[in-house]
Steps between C-alpha positions, in 0.01 A plus 500: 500500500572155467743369256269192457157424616323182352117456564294225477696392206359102359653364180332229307602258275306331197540103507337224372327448830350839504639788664734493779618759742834520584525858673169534693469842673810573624595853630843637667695826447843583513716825637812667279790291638301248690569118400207281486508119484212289408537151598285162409463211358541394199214580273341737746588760248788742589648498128167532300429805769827654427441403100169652526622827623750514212233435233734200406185186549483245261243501191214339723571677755376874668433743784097456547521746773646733755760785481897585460597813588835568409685858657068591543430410096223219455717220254248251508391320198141539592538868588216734344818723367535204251094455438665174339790628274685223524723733281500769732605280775814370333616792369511647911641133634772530236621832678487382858638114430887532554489875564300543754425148646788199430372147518759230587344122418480166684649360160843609422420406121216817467636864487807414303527440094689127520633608134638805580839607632522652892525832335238477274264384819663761666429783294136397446441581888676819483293655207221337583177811472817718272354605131746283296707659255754389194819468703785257590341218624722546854762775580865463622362720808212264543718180535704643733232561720350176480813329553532727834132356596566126421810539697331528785336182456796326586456228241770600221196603246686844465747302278188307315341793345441362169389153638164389431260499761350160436880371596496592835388350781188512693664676800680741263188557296309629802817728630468631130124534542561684879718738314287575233236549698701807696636633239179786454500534889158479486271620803367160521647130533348158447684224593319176437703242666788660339809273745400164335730424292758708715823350676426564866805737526 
């Protein structure tokens, strides 16, 4: 079984122009432990076929057709397990996003909360699809460990924990976002131009 199989997925967007396709069937698949690179131009649609996937389009924007199998489970919007639920389809995406599949962004800006500390951001990621309960907002045992991760960043954001996101840099904004990303190990990982705002090194 595949760990990822897209089928003649198009995505559509609403504008004042009249519909436009941005995705228009596209189909590839994807092995456990394979990397897979999709590479074109700008606007030919990598992010808004890696967005669509997610379930993460804009308002005017939606999956008009095709199929996303994800570990052999249809996830597609348009899937007749939804028959529509838009509800339905949420409440599954919001178990697989950051568990299962972790999106890095093109923009170092989206995936973090600019007015919350590294920690905060931090611990978001790491209980993201956990039933929330009253408890201390982070533990001594937690910081610990994400000091151990940031570490390994190389960038001195170990000793920054209670820094605000929105402070840092673009560079250190998208390590952060790398990080967070990996922090689930999830089985699957987007990266959406994710070395942009990297130093080369």
């Amino acid at each position: 079984m595949k760990l990822l199989e897209i089928n003649n997925l198009t995505t559509e967007f609403t504008t004042p122009q009249g519909q436009v396709q941005a995705v228009r069937d596209v189909s590839y698949s994807l092995d456990r432990g394979e990397i897979f690179g999709i590479v074109g131009e700008s606007g030919s649609g990598k992010s808004v076929g890696m967005l669509s996937l997610m379930g993460l389009l804009a308002a005017n924007g939606r999956v008009v057709e095709g199929e996303i199998l994800f570990n052999g489970e249809d996830i597609s919007p348009v899937s007749q397990k939804y028959h529509g639920d838009k509800k339905a389809y949420e409440k599954k995406m919001e178990t697989i996003r950051g568990n299962e599949i972790g999106m890095v962004f093109q923009d170092p800006m989206t995936g973090t909360a600019a007015g919350m500390q590294i920690e905060e951001n931090l611990a978001l990621a790491a209980r993201r699809g956990s039933k929330r309960f009253l408890k201390p907002g982070i533990t001594q045992k937690e910081r610990e460990y994400y000091k151990e991760r940031l570490a390994s960043l190389g960038l001195g954001l170990e000793d920054r924990l209670t820094s605000k996101v929105g402070l840092l840099s673009g560079g250190q904004r998208q390590a952060l976002t790398l990080l967070m990303a990996t922090l689930k190990k999830p089985r699957l990982l987007l990266l959406d131009e994710h070395t942009a705002a990297l130093d080369p090194k």
